[in-house]
VEXTIMAR-635792 format. One line per field, with one value per residue (C-alpha): residue number from 1; residue in one letter; x, y, z. Coordinates in pm, whole numbers. Layout:
// VEXTIMAR-635792
k = c(NUM, ...)
r = c(A, ...)
px = c(X, ...)
py = c(Y, ...)
pz = c(Z, ...)
//
This chain:
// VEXTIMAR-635792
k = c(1, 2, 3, 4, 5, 6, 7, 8, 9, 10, 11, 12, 13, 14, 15, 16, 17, 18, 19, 20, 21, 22, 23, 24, 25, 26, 27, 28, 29, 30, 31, 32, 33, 34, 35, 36, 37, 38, 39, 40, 41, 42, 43, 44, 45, 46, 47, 48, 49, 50, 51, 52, 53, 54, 55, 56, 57, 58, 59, 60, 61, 62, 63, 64, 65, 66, 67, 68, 69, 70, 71, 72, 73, 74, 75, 76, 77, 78, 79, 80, 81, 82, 83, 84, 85, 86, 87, 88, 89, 90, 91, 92, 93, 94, 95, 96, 97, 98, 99, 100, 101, 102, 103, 104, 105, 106, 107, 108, 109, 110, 111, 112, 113, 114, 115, 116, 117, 118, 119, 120, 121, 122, 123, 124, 125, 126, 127, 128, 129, 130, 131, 132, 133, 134, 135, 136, 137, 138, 139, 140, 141, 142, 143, 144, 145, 146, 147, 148, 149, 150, 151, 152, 153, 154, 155, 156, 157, 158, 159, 160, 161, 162, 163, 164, 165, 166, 167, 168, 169, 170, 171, 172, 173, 174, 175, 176, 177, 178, 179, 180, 181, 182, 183, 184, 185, 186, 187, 188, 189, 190, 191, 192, 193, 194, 195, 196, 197, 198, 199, 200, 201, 202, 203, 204, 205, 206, 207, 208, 209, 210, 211, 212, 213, 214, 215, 216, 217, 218, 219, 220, 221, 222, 223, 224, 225, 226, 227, 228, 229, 230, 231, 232, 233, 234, 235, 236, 237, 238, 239, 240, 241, 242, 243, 244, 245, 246, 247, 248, 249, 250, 251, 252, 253, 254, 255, 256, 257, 258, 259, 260, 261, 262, 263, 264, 265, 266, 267, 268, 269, 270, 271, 272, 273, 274, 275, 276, 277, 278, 279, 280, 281, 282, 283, 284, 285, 286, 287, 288, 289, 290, 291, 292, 293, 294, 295, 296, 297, 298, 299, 300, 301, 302, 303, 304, 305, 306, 307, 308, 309, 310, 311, 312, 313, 314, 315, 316, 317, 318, 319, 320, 321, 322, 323, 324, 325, 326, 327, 328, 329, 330, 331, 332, 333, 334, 335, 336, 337, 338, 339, 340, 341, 342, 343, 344, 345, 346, 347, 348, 349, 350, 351, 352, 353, 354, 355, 356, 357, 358, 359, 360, 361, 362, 363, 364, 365, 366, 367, 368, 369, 370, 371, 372, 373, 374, 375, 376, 377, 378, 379, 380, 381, 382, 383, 384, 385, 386, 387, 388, 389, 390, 391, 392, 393, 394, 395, 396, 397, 398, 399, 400, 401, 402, 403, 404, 405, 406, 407, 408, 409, 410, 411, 412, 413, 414, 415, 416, 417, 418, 419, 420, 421, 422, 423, 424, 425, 426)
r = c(X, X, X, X, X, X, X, X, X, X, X, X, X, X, X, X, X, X, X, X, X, X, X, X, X, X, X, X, X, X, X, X, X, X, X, X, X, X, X, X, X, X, X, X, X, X, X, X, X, X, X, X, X, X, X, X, X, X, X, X, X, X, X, X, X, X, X, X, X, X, X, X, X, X, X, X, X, X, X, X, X, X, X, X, X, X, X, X, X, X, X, X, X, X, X, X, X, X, X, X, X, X, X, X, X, X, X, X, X, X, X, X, X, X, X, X, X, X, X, X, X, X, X, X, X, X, X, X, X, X, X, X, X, X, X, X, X, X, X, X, X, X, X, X, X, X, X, X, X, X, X, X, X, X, X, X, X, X, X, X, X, X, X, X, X, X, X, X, X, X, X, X, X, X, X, X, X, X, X, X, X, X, X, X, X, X, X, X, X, X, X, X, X, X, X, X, X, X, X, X, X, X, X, X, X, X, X, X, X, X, X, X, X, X, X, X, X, X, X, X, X, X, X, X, X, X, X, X, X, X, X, X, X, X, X, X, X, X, X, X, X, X, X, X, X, X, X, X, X, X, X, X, X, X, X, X, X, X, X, X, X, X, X, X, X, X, X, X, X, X, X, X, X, X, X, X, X, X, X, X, X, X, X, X, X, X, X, X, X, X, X, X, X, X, X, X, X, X, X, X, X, X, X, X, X, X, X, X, X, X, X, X, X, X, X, X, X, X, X, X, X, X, X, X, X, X, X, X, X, X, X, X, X, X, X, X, X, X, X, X, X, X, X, X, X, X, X, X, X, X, X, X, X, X, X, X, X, X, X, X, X, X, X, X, X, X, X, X, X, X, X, X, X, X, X, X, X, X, X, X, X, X, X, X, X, X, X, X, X, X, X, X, X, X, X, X, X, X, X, X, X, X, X, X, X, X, X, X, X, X, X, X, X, X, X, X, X, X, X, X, X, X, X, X, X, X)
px = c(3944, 4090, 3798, 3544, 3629, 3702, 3311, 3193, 3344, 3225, 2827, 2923, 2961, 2725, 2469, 2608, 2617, 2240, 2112, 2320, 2464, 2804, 3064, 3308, 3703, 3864, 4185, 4448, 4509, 4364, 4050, 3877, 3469, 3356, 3055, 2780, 2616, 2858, 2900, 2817, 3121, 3208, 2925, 2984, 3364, 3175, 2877, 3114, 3324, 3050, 2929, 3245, 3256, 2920, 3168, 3420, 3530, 3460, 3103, 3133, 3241, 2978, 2733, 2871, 2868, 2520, 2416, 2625, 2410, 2105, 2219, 2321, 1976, 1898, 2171, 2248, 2104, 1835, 2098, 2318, 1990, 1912, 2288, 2227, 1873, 2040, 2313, 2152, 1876, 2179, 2358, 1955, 1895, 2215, 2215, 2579, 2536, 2260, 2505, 2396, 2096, 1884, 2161, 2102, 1743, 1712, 1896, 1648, 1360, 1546, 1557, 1183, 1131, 1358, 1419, 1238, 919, 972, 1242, 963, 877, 1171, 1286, 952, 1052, 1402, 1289, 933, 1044, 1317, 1140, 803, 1196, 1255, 989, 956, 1261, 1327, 1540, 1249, 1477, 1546, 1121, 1106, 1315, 1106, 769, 926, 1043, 766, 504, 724, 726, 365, 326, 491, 404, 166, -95, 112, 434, 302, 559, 395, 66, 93, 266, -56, -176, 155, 208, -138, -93, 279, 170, -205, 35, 256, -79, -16, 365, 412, 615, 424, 634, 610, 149, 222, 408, 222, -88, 65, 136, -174, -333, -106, -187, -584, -559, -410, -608, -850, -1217, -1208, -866, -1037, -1315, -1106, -900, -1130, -1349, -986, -950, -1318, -1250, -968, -1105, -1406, -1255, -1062, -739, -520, -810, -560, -345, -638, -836, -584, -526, -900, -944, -636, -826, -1124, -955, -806, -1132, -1378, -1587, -1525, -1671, -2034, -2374, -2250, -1948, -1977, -2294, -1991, -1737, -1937, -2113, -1730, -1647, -1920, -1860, -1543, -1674, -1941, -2082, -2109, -1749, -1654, -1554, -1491, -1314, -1654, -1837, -1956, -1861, -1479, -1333, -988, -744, -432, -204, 15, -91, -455, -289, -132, -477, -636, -403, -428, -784, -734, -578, -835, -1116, -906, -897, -1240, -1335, -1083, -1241, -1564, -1463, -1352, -1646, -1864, -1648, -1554, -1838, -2153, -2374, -2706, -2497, -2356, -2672, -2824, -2535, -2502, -2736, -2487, -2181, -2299, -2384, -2054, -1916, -2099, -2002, -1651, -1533, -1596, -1357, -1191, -1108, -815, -954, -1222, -1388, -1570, -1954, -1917, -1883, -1580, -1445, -1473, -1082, -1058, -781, -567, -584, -461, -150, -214, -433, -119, 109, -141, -169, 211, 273, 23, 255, 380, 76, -85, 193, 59, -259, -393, -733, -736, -688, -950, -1128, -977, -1056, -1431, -1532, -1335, -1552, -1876, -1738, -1758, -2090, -2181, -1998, -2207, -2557, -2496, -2801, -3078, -2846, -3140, -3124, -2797, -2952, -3282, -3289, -3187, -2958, -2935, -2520, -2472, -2574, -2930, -2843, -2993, -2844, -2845, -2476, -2511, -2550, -2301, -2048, -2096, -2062, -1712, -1568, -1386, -1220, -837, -615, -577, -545, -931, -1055, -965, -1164, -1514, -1465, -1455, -1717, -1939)
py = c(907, 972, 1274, 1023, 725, 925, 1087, 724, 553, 908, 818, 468, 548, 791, 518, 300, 524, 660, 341, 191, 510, 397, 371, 127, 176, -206, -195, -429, -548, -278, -133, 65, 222, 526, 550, 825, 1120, 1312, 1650, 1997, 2111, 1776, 1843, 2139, 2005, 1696, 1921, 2200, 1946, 1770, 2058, 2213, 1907, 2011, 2276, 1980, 1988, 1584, 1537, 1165, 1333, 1642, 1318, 1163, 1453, 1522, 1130, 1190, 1460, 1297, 1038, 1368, 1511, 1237, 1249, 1584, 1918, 2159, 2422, 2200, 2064, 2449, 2481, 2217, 2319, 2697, 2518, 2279, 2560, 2790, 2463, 2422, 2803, 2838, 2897, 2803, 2489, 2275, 1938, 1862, 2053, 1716, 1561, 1907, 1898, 1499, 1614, 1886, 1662, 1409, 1625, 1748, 1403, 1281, 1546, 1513, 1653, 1890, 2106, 2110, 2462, 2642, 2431, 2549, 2910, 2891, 2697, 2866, 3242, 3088, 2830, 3109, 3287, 3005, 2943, 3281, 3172, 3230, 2897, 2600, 2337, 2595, 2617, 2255, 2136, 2398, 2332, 1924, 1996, 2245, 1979, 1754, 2006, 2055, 1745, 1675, 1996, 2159, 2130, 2112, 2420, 2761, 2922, 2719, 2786, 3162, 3102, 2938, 3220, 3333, 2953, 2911, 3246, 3152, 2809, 2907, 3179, 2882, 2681, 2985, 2883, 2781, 2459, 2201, 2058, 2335, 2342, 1968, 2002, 2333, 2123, 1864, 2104, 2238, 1945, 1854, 2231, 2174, 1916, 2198, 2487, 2663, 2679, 3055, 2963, 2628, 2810, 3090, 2855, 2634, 2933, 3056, 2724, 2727, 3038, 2954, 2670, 2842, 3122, 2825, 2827, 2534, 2287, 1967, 2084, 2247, 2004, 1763, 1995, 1971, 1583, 1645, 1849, 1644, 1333, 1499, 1710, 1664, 1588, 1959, 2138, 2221, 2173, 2487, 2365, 2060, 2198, 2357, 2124, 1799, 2019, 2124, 1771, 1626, 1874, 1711, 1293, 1372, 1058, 1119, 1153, 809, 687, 318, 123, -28, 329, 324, 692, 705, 1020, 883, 1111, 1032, 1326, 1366, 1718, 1532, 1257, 1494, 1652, 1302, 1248, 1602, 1504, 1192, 1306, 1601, 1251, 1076, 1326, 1386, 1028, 1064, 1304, 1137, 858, 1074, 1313, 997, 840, 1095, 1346, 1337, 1097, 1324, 1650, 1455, 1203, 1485, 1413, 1030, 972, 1159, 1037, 630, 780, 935, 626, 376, 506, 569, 241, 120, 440, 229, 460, 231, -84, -281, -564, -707, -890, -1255, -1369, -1195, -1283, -1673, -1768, -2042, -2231, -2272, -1890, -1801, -1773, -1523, -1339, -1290, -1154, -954, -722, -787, -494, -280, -301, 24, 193, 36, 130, 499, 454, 570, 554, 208, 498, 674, 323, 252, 580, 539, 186, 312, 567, 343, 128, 400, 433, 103, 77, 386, 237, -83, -9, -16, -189, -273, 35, -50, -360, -246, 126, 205, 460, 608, 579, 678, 642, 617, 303, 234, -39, -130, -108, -457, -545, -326, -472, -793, -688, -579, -887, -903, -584, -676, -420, -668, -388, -265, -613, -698, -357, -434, -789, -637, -339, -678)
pz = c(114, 478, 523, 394, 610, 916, 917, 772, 1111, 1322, 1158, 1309, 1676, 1687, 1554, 1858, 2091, 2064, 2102, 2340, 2540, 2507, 2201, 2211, 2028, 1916, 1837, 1732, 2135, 2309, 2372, 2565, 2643, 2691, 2872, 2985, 2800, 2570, 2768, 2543, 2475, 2282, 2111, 1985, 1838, 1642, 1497, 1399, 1251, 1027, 948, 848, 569, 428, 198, 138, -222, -219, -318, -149, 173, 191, 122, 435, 614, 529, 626, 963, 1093, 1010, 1314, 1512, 1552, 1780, 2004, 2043, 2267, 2085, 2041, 1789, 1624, 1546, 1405, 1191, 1049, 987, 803, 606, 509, 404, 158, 31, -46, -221, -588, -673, -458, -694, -758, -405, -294, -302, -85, 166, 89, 224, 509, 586, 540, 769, 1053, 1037, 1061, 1331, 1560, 1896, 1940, 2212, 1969, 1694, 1803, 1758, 1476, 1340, 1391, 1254, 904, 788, 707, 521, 318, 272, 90, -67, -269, -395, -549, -945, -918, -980, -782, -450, -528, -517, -254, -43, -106, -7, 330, 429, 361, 605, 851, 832, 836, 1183, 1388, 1176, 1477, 1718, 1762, 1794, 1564, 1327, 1360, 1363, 1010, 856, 638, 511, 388, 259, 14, -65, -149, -338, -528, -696, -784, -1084, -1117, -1497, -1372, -1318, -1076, -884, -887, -820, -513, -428, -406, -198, 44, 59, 134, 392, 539, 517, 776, 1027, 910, 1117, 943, 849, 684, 570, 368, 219, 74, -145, -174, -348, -540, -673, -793, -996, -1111, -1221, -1444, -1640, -1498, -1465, -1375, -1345, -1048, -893, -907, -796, -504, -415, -436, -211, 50, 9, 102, 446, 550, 327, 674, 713, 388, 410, 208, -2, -68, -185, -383, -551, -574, -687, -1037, -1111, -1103, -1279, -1561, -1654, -1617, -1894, -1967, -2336, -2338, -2227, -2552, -2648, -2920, -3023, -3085, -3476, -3423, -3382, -3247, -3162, -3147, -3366, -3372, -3071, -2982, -2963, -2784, -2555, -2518, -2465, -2167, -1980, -1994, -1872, -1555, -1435, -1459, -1262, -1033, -1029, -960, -670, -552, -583, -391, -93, -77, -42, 204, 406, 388, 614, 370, 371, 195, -105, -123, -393, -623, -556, -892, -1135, -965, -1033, -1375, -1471, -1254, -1470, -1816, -1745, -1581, -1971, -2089, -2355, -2656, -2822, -2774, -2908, -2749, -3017, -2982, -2880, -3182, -3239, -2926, -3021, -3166, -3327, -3204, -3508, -3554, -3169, -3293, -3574, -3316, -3090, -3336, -3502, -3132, -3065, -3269, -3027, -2710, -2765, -2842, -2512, -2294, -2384, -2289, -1980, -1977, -1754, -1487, -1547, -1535, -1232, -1049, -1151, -1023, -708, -679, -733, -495, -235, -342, -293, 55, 188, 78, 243, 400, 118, -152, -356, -496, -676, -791, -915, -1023, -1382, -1511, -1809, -1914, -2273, -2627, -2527, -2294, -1990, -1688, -1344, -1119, -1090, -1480, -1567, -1355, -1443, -1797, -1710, -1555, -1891, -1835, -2024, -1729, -1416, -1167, -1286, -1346, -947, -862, -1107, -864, -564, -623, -760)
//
């Protein structure tokens, strides 16, 4: 308790003395102020200190600790700030230490946030060979903690500290290598990273890597996380990826949003999937559309307009079909719809006992996702919006609409959150 107290009150002046310069003692009658820049030697003594409690056998106090030197960082000189990355990296990389290695790895993440930009160079240099280690790591959580703080680093001086920069291959491989990882935590947060790294990338690095991704996704490997990792890249420089490209990309995408697939609870031919391997299926599936509507929506809003205009037509036509992707509900004609009111009560009860089953279905996403990407549609032919009114497409089951009938023929979309979207996109 006296360990934990005596770094709680430390954290405290340190606190008040980085933003005021000074740090005040009360006492009972007494007091006295301390004012000025702390010199290096004093330091030294308080870093070595904290840092000495990051092995305390008190999981409250290493927390403290940990919390302490997050308010160091931006007080103290570059060579402490490097002591404290090498430490932090050592507590993160440890095996034996995983009770607190999300404590460590917030820490970590807290300093490639906080500390000042001119040390973001050689803080650069001392964390990426380790963290390139540590996600070769057999451990998933040493894996995942890495991939975390790398994407913060990136994120912060990935264009800007040399050390960095000269690193960008060796991250790119390391992180396209766990795309293959058979955790899916581990593609997930692989493909954030990546994203965050296309941003930074040069162009020859730019097109090996989604030349590396198409590939993948091409000889059927795990399309959801590399897909998601491409919507990803296509949201931060999809104004980067050329007519070949996207010739690529957009086909890939379409393939999964087949518009004879968009199943509703009013087809006469019910394919629902009942088992919970199928619903498992369902749901996988599920996620690489939304994806691909995501990615949709930024290719059309962030791409030059004339090299994705070719595939507008069959993006409003998966769009159209799928923003009625309703395969465990049934809307019923208009007749049906009518409730008399002395039956409204036997109507509620009757889908009371659905809750459950609703609460498991995530197709409203997939809904979502596509009349977000029609919207972006719409938005980038603000210029000759008739043809949204006026030309036909052909959706599914051998039915033909316009964007604006269909939309008004889902203003009675039941999910809120898509119902808000059909209004706005209308």
């Amino acid at each position: 308790d006296e360990r934990y107290m005596a770094t709680s009150d430390l954290c405290e002046v340190i606190k008040r003395y980085s933003s005021s310069g000074a740090v005040q003692y009360h006492q009972q009658q007494s007091s006295y102020e301390s004012c000025g820049k702390v010199d290096a030697a004093t330091e030294r003594r308080i870093c070595t200190a904290v840092l000495s409690l990051l092995k305390d056998k008190s999981n409250d106090v290493q927390a403290v600790a940990v919390k302490t030197l997050g308010v160091l960082l931006t007080t103290v000189q570059e060579e402490q700030v490097l002591e404290i990355a090498d430490s932090l990296t050592d507590q993160v990389l440890d095996s034996s230490k995983s009770e607190l290695r999300d404590v460590y790895a917030i820490g970590l993440r807290t300093l490639c946030k906080t500390v000042p930009a001119p040390m973001g160079d050689r803080v650069s240099q001392r964390l990426v060979a380790r963290l390139l280690e540590g996600m070769s790591s057999i451990d998933e959580n040493i894996c995942l903690a890495c991939l975390d703080i790398l994407t913060d680093l990136l994120s912060r001086f990935g264009a800007t500290a040399a050390s960095l920069t000269r690193q960008h291959e060796p991250i790119l491989n390391k992180s396209l290598q766990q795309l293959n990882s058979a955790s899916h935590l581990i593609r997930k947060r692989a493909g954030n990273a990546i994203g965050c790294l296309s941003g930074v990338l040069s162009d020859t690095l730019l097109v090996r890597m989604v030349e590396s991704l198409l590939s993948q996704i091409e000889r059927g490997a795990d399309t959801r996380a590399l897909i998601r990792t491409m919507c990803t890249v296509a949201g931060v420089v999809g104004h980067r990826l050329g007519k070949t490209q996207i010739d690529r990309i957009l086909p890939i995408f379409l393939s999964f949003c087949k518009p004879d697939d968009a199943f509703t609870g009013d087809d006469e031919d019910d394919r629902m999937m009942d088992d919970d391997d199928n619903q498992e299926a369902m749901s996988r599936q599920n996620e690489v559309r939304e994806s691909c509507f995501n990615g949709f929506e930024s290719f059309v809003l962030k791409s030059h307009v004339e090299l994705v205009e070719p595939h507008l037509d069959n993006i409003v036509q998966g769009a159209l079909a799928y923003m009625s992707y309703d395969p465990n509900y049934s809307y019923g004609n208009d007749e049906e719809d009518e409730i008399d009111e002395e039956d409204e009560d036997d109507y509620e009860d009757e889908f009371e006992d659905d809750d459950d089953d609703e609460d498991d279905d995530d197709s409203w996403k997939v809904r979502r996702a596509a009349i977000r990407a029609l919207t972006a549609v719409v938005e980038s032919q603000k210029h000759n919006p008739s043809l949204l009114w006026n030309k036909v497409y052909k959706v599914r089951l051998g039915k033909s609409t316009t964007v604006a009938t269909a939309l008004v023929g889902r203003f009675k979309e039941r999910e809120e959150n898509c119902r808000v979207d059909v209004i706005d996109c209308f």
